[in-house]
FITOR-704672 format. One line per 5 residues: number of its first residue (from 1); their letters; for each residue x, y, z of N, C-alpha, C, O. Coordinates in nm, 3 decimals, always signed. Layout:
BEGIN
NUM = A = X,Y,Z,X,Y,Z,X,Y,Z,X,Y,Z | ...
END
This chain:
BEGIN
1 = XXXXX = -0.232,+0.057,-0.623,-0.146,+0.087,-0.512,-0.010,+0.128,-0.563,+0.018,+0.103,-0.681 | +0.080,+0.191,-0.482,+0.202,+0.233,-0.493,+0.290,+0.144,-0.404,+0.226,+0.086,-0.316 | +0.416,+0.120,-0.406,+0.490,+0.050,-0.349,+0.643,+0.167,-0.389,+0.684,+0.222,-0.491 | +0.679,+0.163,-0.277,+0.843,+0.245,-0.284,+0.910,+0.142,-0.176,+0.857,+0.077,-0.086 | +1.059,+0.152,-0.223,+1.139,+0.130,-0.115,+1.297,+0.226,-0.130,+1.378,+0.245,-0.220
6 = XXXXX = +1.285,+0.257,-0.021,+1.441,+0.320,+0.044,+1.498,+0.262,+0.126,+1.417,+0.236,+0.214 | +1.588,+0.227,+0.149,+1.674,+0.128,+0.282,+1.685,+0.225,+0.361,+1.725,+0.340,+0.340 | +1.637,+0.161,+0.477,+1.576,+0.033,+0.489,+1.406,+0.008,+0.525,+1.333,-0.065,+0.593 | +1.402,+0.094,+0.452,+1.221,+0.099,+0.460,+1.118,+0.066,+0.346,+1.131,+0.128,+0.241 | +1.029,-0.014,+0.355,+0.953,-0.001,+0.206,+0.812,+0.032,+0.231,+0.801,+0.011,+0.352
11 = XXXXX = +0.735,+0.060,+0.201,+0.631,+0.120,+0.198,+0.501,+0.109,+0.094,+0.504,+0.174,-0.010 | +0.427,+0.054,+0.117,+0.332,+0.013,+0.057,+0.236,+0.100,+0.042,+0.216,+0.150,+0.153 | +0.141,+0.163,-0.064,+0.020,+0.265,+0.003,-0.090,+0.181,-0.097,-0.050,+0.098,-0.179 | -0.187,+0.203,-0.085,-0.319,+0.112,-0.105,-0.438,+0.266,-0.164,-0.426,+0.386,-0.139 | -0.544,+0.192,-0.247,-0.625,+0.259,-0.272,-0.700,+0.250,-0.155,-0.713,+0.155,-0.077
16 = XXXXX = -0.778,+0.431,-0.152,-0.861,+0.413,-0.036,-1.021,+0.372,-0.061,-1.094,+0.424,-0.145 | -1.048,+0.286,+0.014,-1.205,+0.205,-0.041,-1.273,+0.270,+0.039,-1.254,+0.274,+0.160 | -1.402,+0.356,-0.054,-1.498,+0.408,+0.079,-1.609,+0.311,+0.107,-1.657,+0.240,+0.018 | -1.636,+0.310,+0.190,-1.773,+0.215,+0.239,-1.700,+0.123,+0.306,-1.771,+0.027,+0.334 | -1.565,+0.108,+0.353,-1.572,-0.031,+0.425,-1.436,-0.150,+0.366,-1.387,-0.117,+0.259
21 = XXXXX = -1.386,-0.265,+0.422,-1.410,-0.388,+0.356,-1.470,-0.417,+0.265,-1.570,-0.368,+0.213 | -1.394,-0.519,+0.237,-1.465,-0.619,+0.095,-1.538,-0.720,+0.246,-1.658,-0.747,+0.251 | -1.440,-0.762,+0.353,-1.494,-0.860,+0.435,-1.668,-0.800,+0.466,-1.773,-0.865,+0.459 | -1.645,-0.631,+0.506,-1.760,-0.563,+0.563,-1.881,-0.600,+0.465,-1.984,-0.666,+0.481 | -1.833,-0.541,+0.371,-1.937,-0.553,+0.275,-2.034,-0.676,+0.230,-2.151,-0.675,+0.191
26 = XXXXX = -1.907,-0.817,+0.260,-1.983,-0.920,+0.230,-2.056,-0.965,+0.330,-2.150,-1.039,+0.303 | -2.022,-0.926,+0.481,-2.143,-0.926,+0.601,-2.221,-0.874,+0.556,-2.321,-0.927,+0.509 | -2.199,-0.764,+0.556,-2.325,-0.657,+0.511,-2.405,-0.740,+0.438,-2.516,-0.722,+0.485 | -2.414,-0.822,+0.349,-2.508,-0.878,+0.255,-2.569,-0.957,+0.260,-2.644,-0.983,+0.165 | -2.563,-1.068,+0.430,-2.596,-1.155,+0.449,-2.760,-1.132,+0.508,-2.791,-1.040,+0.583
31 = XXXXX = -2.844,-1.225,+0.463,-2.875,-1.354,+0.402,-2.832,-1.375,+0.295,-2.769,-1.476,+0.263 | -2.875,-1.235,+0.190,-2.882,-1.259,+0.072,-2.760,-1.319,-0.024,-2.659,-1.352,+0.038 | -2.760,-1.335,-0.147,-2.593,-1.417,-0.205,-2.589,-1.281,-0.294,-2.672,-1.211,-0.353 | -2.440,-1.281,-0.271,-2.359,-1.185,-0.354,-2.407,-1.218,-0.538,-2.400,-1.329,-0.590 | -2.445,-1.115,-0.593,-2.483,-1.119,-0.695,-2.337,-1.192,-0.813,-2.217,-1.168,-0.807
36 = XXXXX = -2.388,-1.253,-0.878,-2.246,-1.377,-0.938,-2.194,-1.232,-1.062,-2.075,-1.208,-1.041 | -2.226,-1.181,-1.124,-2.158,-1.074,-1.167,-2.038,-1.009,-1.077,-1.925,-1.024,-1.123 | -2.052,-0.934,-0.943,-2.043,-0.877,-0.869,-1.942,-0.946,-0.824,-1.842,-0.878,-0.847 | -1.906,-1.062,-0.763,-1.819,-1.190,-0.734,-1.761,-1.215,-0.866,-1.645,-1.209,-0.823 | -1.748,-1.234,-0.965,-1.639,-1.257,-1.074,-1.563,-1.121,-1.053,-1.442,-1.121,-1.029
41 = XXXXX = -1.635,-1.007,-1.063,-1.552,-0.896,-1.079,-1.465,-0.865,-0.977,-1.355,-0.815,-1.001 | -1.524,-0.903,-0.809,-1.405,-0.889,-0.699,-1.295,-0.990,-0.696,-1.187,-0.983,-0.637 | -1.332,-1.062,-0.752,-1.204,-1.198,-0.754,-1.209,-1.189,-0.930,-1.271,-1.287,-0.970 | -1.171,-1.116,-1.026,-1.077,-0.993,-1.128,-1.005,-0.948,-1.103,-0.895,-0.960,-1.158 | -1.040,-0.852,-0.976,-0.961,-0.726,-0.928,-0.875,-0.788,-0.844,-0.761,-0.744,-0.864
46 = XXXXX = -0.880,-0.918,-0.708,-0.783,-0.933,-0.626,-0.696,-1.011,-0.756,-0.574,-0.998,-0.764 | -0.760,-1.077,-0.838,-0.607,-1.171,-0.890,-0.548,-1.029,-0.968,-0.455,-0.981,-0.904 | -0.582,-0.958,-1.086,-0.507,-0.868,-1.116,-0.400,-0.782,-0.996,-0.294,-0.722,-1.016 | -0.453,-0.798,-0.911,-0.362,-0.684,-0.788,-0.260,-0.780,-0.743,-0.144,-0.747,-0.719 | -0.316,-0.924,-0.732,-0.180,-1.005,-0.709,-0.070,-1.038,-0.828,+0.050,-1.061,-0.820
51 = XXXXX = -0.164,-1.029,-0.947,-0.042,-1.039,-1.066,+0.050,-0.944,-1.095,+0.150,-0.952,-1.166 | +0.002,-0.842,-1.026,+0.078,-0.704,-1.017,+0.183,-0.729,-0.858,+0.306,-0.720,-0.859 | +0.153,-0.740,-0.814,+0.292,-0.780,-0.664,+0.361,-0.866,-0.706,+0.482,-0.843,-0.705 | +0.296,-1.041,-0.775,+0.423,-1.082,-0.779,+0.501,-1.070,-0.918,+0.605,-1.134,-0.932 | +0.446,-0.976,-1.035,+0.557,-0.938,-1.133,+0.666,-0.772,-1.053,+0.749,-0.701,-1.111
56 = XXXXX = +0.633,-0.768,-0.959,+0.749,-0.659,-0.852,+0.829,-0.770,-0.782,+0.942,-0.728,-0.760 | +0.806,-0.931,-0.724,+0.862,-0.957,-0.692,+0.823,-0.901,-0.523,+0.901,-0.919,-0.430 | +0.736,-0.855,-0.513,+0.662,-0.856,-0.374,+0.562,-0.999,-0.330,+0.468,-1.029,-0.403 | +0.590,-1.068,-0.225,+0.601,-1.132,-0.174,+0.437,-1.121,-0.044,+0.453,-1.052,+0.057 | +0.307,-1.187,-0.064,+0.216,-1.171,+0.052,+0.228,-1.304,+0.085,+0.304,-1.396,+0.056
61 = XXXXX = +0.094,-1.283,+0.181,+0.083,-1.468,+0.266,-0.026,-1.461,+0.331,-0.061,-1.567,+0.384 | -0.115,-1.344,+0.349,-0.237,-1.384,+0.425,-0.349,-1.297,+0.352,-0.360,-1.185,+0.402 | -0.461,-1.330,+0.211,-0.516,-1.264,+0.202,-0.642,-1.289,+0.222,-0.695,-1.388,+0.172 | -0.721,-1.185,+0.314,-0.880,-1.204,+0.317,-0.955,-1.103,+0.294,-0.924,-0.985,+0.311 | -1.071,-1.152,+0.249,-1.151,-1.044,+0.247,-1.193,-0.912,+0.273,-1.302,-0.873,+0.232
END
């Protein structure tokens, strides 16, 4: 993702995910269990993306799926 700010605006932009949610996706899968490979690697990617906001000093509070 990109993050800019100009006063008094900041602006966040995000990669675009095709297919959906991560939430969608993990409906999508139910009965079955998320393959444990597959789950280490999505919770990789959210902590790396959060170690990246808070070394900016960006600030979240609600993350889900």
């Amino acid at each position: 993702f990109i993050g800019a700010c100009k006063e008094p605006v900041m602006v966040v932009v995000t990669e675009l995910l095709l297919g959906g949610s991560l939430r969608k996706y993990l409906l999508n899968m139910r009965p079955r269990c998320l393959d444990m490979q597959v789950a280490v690697s999505f919770a990789l990617d959210i902590a790396q993306a959060m170690e990246c906001l808070h070394s900016h000093g960006i600030i979240h509070r609600d993350l889900k799926p």
